[in-house]
N, C-alpha and C positions, 0 to 999 in steps of 0.2 A: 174426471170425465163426467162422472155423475154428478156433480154441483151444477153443471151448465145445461140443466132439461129445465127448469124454470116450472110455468105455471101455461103456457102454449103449449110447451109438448108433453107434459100430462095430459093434457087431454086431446092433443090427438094420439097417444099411443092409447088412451078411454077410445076412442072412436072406431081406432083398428081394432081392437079387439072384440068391441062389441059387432063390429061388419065381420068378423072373420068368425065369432062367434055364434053370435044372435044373443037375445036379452035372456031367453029362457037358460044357456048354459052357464052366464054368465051368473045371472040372479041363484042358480043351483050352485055354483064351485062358491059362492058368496056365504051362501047359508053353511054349506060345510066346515069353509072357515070359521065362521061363528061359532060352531059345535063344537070346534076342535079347541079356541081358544077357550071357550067357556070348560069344558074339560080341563084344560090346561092350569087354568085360574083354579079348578077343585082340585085337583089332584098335589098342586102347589100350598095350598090350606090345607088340605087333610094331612100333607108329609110334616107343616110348622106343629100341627096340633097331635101327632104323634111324638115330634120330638122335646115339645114342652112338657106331654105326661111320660114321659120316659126319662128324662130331668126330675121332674119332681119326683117319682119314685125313688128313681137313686136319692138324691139327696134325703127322703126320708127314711132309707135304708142304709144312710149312715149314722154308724154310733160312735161316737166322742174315744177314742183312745185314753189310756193313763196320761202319756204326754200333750196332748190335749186340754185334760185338765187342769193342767199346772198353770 
């Protein structure tokens, strides 16, 4: 169903919303999105570079076994 809105009716369901809106709520709900993505994108980095040094600890808190060494 949704394959069939094309590049018309994007913009006029942009149209409706902005007359049912106005540009001020719309340009507000816009920017919160951006805050929440930009959050989203750090919160996503900070959880890779927590479990990279949480990796590397372990593995330099492993010490070689007898059968290891063999």
């Amino acid at each position: 169903m949704l394959n069939n809105i094309g590049l018309p009716g994007l913009l006029l369901i942009a149209v409706v919303v902005l007359v049912l809106f106005g540009k001020g709520k719309v340009s507000a709900l816009m920017g919160e999105v951006g805050k929440g993505i930009t959050a989203f994108k750090k919160g996503v980095n900070d959880g890779t570079k927590e479990i990279e040094t949480q990796s590397a600890e372990a593995a330099k808190d492993v010490t070689p076994t007898e059968k290891d060494k063999v």
